[in-house]
C-alpha positions as CSV (number, residue, x, y, z in Angstrom):
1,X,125.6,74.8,83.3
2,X,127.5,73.1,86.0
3,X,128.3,76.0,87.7
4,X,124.9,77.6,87.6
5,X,123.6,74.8,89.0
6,X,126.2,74.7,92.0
7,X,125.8,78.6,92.9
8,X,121.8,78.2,92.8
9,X,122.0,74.9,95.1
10,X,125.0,76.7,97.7
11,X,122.4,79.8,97.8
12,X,119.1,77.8,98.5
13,X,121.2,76.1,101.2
14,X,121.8,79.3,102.5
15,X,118.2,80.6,102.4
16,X,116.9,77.4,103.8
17,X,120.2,78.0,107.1
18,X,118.9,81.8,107.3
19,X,115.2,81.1,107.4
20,X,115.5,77.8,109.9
21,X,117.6,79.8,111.7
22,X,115.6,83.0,111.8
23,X,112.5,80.7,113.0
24,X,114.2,78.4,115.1
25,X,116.4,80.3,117.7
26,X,115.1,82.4,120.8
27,X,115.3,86.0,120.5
28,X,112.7,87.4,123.2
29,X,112.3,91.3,123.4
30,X,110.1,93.0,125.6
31,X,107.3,93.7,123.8
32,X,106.6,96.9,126.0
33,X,109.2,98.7,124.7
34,X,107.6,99.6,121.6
35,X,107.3,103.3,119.4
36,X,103.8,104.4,119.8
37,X,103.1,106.7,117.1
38,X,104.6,104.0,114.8
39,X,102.3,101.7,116.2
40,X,99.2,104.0,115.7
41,X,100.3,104.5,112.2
42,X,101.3,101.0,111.2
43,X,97.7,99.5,112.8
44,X,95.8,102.9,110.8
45,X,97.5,101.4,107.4
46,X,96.8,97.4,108.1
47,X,92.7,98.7,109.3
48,X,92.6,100.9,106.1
49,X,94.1,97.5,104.3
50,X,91.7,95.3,105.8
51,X,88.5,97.6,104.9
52,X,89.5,98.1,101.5
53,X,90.4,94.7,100.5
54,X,94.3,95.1,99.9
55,X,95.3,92.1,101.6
56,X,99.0,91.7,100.2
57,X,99.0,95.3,101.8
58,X,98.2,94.5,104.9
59,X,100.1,91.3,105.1
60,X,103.4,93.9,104.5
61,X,102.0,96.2,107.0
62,X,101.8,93.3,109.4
63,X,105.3,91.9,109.1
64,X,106.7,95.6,109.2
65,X,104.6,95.9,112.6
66,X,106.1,92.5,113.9
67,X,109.5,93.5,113.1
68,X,110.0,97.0,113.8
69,X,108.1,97.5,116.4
70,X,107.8,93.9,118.8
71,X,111.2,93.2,117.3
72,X,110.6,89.8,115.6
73,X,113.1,88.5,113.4
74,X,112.8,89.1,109.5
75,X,111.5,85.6,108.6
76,X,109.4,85.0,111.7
77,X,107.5,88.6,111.2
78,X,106.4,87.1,108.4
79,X,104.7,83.9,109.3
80,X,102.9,86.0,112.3
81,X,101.4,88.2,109.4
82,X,100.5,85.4,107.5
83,X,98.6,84.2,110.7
84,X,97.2,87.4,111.2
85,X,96.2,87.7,108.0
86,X,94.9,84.7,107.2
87,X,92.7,85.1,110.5
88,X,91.7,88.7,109.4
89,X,89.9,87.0,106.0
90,X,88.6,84.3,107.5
91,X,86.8,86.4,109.6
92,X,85.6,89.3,107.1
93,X,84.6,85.8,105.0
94,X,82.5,85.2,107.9
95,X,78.4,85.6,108.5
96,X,77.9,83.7,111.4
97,X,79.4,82.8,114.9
98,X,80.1,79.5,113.4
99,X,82.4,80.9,110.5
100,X,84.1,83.3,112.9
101,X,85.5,80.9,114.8
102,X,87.2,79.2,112.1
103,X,89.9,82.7,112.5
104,X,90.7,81.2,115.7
105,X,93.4,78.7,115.5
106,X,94.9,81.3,112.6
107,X,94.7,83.8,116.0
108,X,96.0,81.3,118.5
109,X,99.6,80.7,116.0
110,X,100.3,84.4,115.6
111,X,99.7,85.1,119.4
112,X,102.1,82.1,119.7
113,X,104.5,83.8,117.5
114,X,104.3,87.0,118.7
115,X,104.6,85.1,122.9
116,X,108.0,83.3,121.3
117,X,109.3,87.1,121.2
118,X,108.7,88.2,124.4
119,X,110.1,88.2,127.4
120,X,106.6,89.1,128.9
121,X,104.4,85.6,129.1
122,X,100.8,85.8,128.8
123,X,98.2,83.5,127.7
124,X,97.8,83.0,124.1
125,X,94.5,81.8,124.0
């Protein structure tokens, strides 16, 4: 039991290093430098996702755009698609101005992710 408990400690430790770690340290890219057709597929799948109501799908799709193609770390690709999602069904939630703008600040983080990869600045408001 002793042991058990020691290996699942040592590799929570380890997780918790890899994802700081991940989310933590600069790793800029230049966003520019992207594959097109992947892009155009990836952004056909999360629109698809979106309109038919499969958000752990698009979440996926997301965090597979952020990494592969704007070359976001593993862990960090995620938290920009849980931004980006989180924005997107805030938004389809939405019925008036009032309730759209509550996607914003959701908007304003994953543009902040997405700016903390790139060696290109721009405004992420």
């Amino acid at each position: 039991m002793r042991k058990t408990l020691i290996v699942v400690l040592c590799s929570l430790a380890i997780l918790v290093l890899w994802i700081s770690a991940d989310l933590l340290r600069a790793s800029p890219h230049d966003l520019r430098r992207f594959d097109a057709h992947a892009v155009a597929k990836l952004e056909t799948a999360m629109w698809r996702s979106y309109y038919e109501h499969r958000r752990v799908a698009m979440f996926a799709e997301l965090a597979d755009l952020l990494r592969t193609q704007y070359h976001l770390p593993y862990w960090r690709s995620w938290a920009g698609a849980w931004h980006a999602a989180r924005a997107a069904v805030v938004f389809e939630r939405g019925r008036q101005r009032s309730d759209y703008r509550l996607a914003l600040p959701h908007l304003v983080s994953y543009y902040g992710i997405v700016r903390r990869g790139s060696v290109v600045p721009f405004d992420i408001q």
